[in-house]
C-alpha positions as protocol buffer text, in pm:
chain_id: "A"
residue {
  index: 1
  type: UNK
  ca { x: 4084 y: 1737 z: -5275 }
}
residue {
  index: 2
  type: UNK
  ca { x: 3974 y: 1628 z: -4942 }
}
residue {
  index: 3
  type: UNK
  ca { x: 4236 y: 1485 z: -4712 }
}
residue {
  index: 4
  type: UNK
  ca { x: 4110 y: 1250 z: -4467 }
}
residue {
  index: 5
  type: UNK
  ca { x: 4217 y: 1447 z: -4119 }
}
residue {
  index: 6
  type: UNK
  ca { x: 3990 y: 1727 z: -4272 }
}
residue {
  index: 7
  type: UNK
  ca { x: 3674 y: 1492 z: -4347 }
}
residue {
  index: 8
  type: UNK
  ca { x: 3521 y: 1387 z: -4051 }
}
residue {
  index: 9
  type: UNK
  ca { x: 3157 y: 1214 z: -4116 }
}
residue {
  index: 10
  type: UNK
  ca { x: 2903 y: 1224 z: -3874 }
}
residue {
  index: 11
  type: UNK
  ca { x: 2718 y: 930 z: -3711 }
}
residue {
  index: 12
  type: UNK
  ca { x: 2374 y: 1020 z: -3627 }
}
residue {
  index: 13
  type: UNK
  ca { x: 2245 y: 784 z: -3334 }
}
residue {
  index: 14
  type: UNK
  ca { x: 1855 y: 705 z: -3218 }
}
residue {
  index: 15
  type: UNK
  ca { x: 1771 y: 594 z: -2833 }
}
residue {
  index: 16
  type: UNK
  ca { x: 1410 y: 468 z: -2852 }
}
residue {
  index: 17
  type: UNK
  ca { x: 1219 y: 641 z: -2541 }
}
residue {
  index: 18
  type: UNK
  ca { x: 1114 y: 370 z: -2268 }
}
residue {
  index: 19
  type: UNK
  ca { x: 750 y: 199 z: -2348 }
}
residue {
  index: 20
  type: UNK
  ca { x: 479 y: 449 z: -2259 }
}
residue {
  index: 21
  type: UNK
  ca { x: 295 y: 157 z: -2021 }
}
residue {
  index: 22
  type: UNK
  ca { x: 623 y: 162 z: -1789 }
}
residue {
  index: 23
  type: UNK
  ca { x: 606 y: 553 z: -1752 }
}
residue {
  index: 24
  type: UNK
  ca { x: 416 y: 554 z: -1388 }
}
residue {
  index: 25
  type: UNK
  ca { x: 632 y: 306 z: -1298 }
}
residue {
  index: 26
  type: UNK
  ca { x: 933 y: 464 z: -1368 }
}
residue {
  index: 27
  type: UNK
  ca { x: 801 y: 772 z: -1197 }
}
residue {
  index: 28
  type: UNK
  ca { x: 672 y: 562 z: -907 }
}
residue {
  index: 29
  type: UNK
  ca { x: 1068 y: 453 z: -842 }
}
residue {
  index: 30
  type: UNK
  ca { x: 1209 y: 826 z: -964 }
}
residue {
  index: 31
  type: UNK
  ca { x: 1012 y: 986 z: -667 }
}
residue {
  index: 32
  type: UNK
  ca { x: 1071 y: 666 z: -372 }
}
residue {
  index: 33
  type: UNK
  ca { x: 1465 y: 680 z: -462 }
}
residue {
  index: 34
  type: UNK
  ca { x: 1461 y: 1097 z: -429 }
}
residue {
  index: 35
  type: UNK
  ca { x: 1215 y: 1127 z: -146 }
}
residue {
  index: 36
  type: UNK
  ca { x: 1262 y: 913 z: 191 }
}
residue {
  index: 37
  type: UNK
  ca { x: 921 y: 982 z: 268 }
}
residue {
  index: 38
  type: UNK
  ca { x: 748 y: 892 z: -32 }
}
residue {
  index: 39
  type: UNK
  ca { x: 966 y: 567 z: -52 }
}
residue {
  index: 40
  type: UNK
  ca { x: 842 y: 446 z: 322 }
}
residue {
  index: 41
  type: UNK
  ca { x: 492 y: 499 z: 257 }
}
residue {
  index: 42
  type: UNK
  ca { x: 555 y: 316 z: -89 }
}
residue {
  index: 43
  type: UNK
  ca { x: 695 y: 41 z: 121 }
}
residue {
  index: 44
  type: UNK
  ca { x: 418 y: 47 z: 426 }
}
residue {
  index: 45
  type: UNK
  ca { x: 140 y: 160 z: 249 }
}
residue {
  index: 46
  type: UNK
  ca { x: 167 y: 160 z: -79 }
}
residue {
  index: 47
  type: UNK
  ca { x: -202 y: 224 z: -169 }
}
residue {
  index: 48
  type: UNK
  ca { x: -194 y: 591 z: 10 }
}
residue {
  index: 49
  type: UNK
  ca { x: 138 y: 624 z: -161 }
}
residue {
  index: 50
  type: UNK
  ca { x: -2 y: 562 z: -492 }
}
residue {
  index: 51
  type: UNK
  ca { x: -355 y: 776 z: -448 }
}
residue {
  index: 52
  type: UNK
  ca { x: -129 y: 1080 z: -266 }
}
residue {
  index: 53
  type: UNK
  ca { x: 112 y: 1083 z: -541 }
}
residue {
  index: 54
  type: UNK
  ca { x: 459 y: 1290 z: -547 }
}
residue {
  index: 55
  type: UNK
  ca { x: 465 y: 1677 z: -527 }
}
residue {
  index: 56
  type: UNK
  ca { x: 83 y: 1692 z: -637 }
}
residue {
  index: 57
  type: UNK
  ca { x: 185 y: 1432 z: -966 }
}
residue {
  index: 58
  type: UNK
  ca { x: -16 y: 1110 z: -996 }
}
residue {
  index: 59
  type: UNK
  ca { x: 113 y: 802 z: -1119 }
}
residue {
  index: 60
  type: UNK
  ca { x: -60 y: 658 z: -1445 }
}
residue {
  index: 61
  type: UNK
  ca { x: -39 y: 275 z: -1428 }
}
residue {
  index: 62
  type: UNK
  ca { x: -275 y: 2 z: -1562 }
}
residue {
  index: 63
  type: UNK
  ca { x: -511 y: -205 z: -1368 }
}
residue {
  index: 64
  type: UNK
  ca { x: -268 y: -485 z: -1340 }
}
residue {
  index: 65
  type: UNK
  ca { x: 47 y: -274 z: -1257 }
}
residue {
  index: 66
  type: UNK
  ca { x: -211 y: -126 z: -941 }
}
residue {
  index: 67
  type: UNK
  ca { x: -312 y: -461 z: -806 }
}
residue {
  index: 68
  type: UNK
  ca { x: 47 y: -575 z: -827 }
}
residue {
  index: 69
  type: UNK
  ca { x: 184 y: -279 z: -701 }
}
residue {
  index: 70
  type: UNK
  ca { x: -68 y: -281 z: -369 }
}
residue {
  index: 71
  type: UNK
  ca { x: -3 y: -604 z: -297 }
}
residue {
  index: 72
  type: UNK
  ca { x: 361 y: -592 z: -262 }
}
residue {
  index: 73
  type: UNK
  ca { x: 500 y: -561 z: 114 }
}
residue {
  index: 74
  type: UNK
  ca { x: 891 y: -528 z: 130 }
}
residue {
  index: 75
  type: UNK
  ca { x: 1155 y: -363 z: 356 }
}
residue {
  index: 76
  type: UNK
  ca { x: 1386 y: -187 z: 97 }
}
residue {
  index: 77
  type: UNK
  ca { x: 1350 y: -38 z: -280 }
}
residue {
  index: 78
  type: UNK
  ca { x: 1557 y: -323 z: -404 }
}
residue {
  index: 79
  type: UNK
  ca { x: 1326 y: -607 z: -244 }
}
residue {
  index: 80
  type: UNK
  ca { x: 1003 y: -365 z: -403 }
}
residue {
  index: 81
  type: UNK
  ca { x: 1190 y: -404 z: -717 }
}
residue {
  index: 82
  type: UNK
  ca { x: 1256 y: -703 z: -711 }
}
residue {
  index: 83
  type: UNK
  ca { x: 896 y: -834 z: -590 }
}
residue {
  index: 84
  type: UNK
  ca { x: 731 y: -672 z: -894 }
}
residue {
  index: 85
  type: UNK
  ca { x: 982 y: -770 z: -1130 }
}
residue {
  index: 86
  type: UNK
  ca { x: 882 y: -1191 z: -1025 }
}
residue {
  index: 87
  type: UNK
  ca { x: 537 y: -1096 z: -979 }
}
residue {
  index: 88
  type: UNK
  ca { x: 491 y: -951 z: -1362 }
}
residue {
  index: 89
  type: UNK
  ca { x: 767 y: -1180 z: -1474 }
}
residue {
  index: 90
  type: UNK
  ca { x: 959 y: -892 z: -1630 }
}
């Protein structure tokens, strides 16, 4: 006979990975929070920052991500953030 301190059942748990179509975003905001540099030219010039990349890594994004992306002039992460988030109403 099992007693119940000795039985102990396991609970497996699943975290779905991030959407695929978010992935150069992500990376886009990975690299501009570790790397001051990166994150000013994101902010000033964000069309160098996207066709220089991070450490030699390009960013994959879709057309509409780009043109959004470009287009966006702020003075922090948080206002870059926040401008894409109302312009792709996500």
């Amino acid at each position: 006979m099992i007693s119940t301190f000795m039985y102990q059942p396991q609970i497996r748990m699943g975290v779905k990975p991030a959407p695929k179509s978010n992935d150069g975003l992500s990376r886009i905001f990975a690299a501009a929070i570790v790397n001051r540099q990166f994150c000013q030219m994101l902010l000033h010039d964000p069309h160098t920052a996207l066709q220089k990349g991070y450490l030699g890594e390009t960013f994959s994004l879709s057309k509409e991500d780009l043109d959004v992306i470009v287009s966006i002039r702020a003075e922090s992460l948080s206002d870059f953030a926040r401008q894409y988030r109302d312009l792709t109403n996500q």
